[in-house]
C-alpha positions as MATLAB code, in Angstrom:
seq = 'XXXXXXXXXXXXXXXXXXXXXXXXXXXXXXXXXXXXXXXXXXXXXXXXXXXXXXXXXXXXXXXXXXXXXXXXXXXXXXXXXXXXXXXXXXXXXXXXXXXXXXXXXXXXXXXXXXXXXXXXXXXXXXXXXXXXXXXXXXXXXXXXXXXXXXXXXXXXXXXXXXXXXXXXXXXXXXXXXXXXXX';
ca = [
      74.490   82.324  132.788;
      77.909   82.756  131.366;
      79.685   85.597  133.036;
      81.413   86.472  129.976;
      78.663   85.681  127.947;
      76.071   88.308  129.450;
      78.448   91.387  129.609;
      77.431   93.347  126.582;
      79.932   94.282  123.834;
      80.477   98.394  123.942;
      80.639   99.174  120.354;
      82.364  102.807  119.829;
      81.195  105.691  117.434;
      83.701  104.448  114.530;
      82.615  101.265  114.504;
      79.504   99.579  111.995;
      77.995   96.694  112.953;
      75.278   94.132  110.835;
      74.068   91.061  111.560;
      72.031   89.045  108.617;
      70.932   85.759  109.324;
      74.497   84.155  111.236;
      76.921   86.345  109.818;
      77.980   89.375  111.580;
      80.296   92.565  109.710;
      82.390   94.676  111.713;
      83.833   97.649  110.109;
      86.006  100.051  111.291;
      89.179  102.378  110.818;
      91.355   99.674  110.666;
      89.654   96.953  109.020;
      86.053   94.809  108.593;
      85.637   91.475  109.900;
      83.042   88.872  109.393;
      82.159   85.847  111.021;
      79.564   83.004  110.962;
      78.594   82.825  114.369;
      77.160   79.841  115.678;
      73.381   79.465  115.066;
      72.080   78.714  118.126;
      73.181   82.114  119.575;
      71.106   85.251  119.607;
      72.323   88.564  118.927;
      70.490   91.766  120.238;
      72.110   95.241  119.090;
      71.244   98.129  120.691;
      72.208  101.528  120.455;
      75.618  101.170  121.662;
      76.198   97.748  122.514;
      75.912   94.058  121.422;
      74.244   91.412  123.867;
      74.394   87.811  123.241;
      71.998   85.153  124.740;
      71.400   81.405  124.920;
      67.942   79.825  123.925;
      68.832   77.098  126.633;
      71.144   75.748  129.435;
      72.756   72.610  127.650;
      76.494   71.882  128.342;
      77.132   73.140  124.776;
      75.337   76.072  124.246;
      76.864   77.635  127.841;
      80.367   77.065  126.469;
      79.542   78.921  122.842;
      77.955   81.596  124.900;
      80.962   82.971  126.010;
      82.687   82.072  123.129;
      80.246   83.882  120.581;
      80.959   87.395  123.050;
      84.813   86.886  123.482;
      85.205   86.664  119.306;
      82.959   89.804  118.859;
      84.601   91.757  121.934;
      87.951   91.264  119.773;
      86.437   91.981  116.557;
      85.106   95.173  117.630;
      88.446   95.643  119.399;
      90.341   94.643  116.233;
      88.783   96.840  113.828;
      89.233  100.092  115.889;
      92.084  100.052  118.176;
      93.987   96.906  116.552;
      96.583   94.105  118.009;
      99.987   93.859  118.536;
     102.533   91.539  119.057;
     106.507   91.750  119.251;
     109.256   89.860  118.999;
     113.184   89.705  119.646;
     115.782   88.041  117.775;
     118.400   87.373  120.574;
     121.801   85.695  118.938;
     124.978   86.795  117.183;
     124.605   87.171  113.575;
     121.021   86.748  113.739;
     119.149   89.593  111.960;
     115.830   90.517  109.834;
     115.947   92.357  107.193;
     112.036   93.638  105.433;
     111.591   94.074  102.212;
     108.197   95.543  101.644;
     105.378   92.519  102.547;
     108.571   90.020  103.056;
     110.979   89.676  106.213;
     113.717   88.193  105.674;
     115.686   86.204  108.818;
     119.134   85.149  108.352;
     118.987   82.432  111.498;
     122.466   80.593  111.800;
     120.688   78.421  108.863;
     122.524   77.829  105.478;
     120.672   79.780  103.651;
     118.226   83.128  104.202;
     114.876   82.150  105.199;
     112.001   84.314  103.576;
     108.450   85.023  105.405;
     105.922   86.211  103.525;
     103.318   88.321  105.923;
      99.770   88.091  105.010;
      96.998   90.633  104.110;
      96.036   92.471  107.161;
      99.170   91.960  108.858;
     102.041   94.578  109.324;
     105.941   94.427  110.463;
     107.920   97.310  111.593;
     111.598   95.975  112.331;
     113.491   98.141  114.767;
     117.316   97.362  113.496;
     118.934   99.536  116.114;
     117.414   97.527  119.073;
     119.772   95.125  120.914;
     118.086   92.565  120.776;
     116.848   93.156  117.349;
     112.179   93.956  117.680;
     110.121   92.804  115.203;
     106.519   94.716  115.763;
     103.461   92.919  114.264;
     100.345   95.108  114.270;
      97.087   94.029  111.989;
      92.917   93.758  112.878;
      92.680   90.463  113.592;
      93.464   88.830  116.612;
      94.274   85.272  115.674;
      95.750   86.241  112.538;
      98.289   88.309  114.392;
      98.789   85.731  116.808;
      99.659   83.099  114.383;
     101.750   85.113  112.272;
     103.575   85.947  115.791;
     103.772   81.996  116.129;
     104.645   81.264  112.877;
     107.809   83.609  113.011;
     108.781   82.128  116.166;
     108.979   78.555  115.030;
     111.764   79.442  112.457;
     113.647   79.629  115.174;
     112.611   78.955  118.877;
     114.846   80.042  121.974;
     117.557   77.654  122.497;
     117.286   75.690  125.374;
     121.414   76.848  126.929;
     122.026   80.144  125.779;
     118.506   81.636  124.844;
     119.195   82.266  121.222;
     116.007   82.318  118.779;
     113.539   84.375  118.547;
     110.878   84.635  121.210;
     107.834   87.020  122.609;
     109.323   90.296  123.748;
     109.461   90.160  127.235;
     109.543   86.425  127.976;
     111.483   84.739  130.263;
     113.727   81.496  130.015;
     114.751   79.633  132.426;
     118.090   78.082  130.623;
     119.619   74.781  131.327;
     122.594   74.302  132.690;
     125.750   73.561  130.292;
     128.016   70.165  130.890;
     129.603   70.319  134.361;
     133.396   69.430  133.508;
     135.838   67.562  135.338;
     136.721   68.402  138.796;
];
């Protein structure tokens, strides 16, 4: 068996969980979730917990076994303690500004560039920060991490001084600039 796959899911007091047919709700404090989880999987909820099982051990049902119990671990995770990502804008005259559900960047580009953040996602801006956090917080683990991805392709770190923005935290190792005469 999967060693993911057996552990059961804990699901805590504030949390609702249903399963009808291949669909399974999550709803919480911070949000519901549903998902169409793969047929072949069976779902068992007990009192307190979720277990997921295999009907068989075929190359592709062990690798949605885990699967299935990783995505429902994070939505029960999602809708009651929720994700978050951040982000720093590192760079001289590069700044966010939000505006209710829009950020927008000014990036060393021509022009302001405008991102619109989707439902179930959230931005707190810290403007006093040096470098400059952006703190996205929402449900929904891939959503959050795309939206985190999405913000840092507007402008990725620079590969000789660093400048962009980039996961709070990270590390880059820069390249080296031209080495002049001697």
């Amino acid at each position: 068996m999967s060693r993911i796959g057996r552990k059961p899911v804990e699901i805590p007091k504030s949390v609702d969980v249903k399963v009808e047919g291949t669909l399974i709700e999550v709803k919480g404090p911070k949000g519901e979730l549903r998902w169409n989880f793969p047929s072949s999987m069976n779902l068992n909820i007990e009192k307190d917990s979720i277990l997921v099982s295999r009907p068989d051990d075929t190359k592709q049902k062990k690798a949605l076994h885990g699967l299935t119990r990783s995505l429902i671990a994070n939505m029960v995770e999602g809708v009651s303690e929720g994700y978050k990502k951040e982000l720093e804008i590192v760079g001289i005259g590069y700044k966010v500004e939000p505006k209710g559900k829009t950020l927008v960047f000014s990036l060393g580009y021509s022009h302001p560039v405008e991102f619109i953040l989707p439902e179930g996602v959230s931005a707190e801006v810290d403007l006093k920060a040096r470098p400059m956090k952006i703190t996205l917080t929402g449900y929904d683990k891939q959503l959050v991490g795309q939206v985190a991805a999405n913000i840092q392709a507007l402008r990725r770190p620079d590969a000789y001084k660093g400048k962009g923005i980039r996961y709070a935290g990270a590390r880059l190792k820069l390249k080296p600039g031209k080495a002049g005469k001697k």
